[in-house]
Residue, then its C-alpha position, 0 to 999 in steps of 0.5 A: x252786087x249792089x249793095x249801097x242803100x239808098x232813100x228818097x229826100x224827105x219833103x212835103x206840103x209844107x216846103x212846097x206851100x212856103x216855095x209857092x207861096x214866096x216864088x210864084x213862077x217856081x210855084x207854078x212849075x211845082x204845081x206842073x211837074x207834081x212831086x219830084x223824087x231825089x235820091x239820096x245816100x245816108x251813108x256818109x262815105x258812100x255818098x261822099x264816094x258818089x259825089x266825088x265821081x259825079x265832078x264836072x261829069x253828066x248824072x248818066x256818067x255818074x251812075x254808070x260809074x257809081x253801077x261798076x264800083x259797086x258791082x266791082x267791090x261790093x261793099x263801098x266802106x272805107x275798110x274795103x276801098x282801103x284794100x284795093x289800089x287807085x287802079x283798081x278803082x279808076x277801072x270803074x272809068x273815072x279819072x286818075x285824080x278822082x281814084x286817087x282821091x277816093x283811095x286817099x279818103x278810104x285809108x285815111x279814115x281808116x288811120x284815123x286821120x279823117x272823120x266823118x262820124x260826126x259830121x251831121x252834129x255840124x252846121x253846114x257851114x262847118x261840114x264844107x270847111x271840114x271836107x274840103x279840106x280833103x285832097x279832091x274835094x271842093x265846095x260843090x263836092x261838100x254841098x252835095x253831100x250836104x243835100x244828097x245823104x245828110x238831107x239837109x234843108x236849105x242847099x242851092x249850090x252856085x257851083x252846080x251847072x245844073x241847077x243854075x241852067x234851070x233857073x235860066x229856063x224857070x225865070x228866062x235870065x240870058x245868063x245867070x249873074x251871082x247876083x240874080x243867083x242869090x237873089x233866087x236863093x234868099x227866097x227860096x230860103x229856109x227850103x233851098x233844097x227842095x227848090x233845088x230838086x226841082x231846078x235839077x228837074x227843070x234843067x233837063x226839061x226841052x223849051x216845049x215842055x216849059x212852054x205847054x205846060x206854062x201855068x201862073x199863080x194868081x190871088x183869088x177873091x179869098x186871098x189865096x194863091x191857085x193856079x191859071x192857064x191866064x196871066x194875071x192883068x194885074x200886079x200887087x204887094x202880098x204884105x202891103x195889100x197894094x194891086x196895080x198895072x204891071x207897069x207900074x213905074x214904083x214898082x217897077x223900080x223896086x224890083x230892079x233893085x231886088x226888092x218886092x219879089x218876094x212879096x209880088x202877087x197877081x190878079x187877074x182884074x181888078x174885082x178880084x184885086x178887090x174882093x181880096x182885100x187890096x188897094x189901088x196904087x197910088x202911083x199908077x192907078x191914080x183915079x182909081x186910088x183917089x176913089x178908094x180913098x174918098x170911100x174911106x173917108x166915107x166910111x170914117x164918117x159914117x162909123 
């Protein structure tokens, strides 16, 4: 009998506005998959239990695993997994180690020698130097009780194979680097963790399903972001109000270093660039700055 109680992870339109808003190629996929569900564990052992069979093993695994022990013990609290042997539990089909860890974790809460009850009063950063320093438990294992049962707002786990292969697919890295990693993360930020439910969605996703259904976010003639089956001829700056070529050597350099992601827009031409209240470059769209700025001027004078 099953008897774990479980939710969905609490999200809505202001997560998914802010990611759309500050990653436009996520936003796209966001607004393609339409709302995503994660289910999570609010129990804190239970989850932990979860988390611990899910190491280096397929989400399948994981749950069929995560089936067997329910049915098998019925009540997953540490009184009851504290009264079964290690074998008993690695009988559900996972290692020995990972038995060995849970049983280890079940009666040591209930010596009194771990605890769990207060962790949600902890920043994140304390709840995973707290539980790893438990035998069988890493950063990866904490960080998905941090996301999968205390529903916390800003998780992206380097650590999860996942969520890394679907930033490959969603941005078309080769191979993930750290750096390209956090460069992701900083943007998602404060709502990593809704970033990351879709992430796990898009891993699993077949290249044609990424293909067929591609869509971009551009600007439109009232500043605000839709979405097109077009991309966009050209590029801009959300805060400096700046449009230009999508070459645009400036830019261009800015990006290599990090930089101007977060802020980068598109247009599908120029008028609309325009109407929305942007400039021309003066880097790559000379003439058509020089314009601009003359028509200024003309204004000053007239004013």
């Amino acid at each position: 009998m099953r008897t774990v109680k479980t939710k969905y992870f609490d999200y809505g339109s202001k997560e998914v506005a802010y990611l759309s808003a500050s990653d436009a190629v996520l936003g796209s996929a966001i607004a393609r998959l339409g709302r995503v569900e994660r289910v999570v564990i609010p129990d804190v052992f239970a989850a932990l239990v979860y988390a611990v069979i899910g190491q280096l093993v397929s989400v399948r695994s994981a749950n069929t695993i995560w089936g067997r022990m329910q049915d098998r013990f019925s009540d997953i609290s540490p009184k009851n997994l504290s009264s079964v042997s290690a074998d008993d539990i690695q009988h559900c089909g996972m290692t020995m180690k990972k038995a060995v860890c849970i049983s280890e974790l079940a009666e040591n809460i209930c010596y009194g020698s771990i605890r769990l009850d207060d962790l949600r009063n902890l920043s994140d950063a304390e709840v995973v130097h707290r539980l790893t320093r438990i035998r069988g438990v890493g950063p990866w294992t904490a960080e998905m009780l941090l996301l999968n049962c205390m529903e916390r707002p800003d998780v992206v786990s380097w650590g999860d194979v996942a969520i890394r292969r679907g930033m490959e697919k969603l941005y078309g890295f080769p191979k993930l680097t750290r750096k390209q990693f956090d460069l992701c993360r900083s943007r998602y930020s404060p709502y990593g963790s809704v970033a990351s439910i879709y992430l796990w969605k898009i891993s699993f996703l077949g290249a044609k399903d990424m293909e067929c259904k591609k869509e971009y976010t551009l600007i439109g003639t009232d500043g605000k972001p839709y979405l097109s089956e077009e991309k966009g001829t050209l590029g801009g700056h959300r805060k400096n109000k700046i449009y230009g070529r999508l070459d645009c050597p400036s830019a261009l350099r800015a990006i290599a270093k990090g930089q101007y992601v977060k802020s980068r827009v598109f247009f599908a031409d120029e008028k609309t660039a325009v109407a929305a209240g942007y400039r021309p470059c003066a880097v790559c769209m000379p003439k058509e700055y020089a314009a601009w700025k003359n028509s200024q001027k003309s204004k000053e004078a007239g004013g």
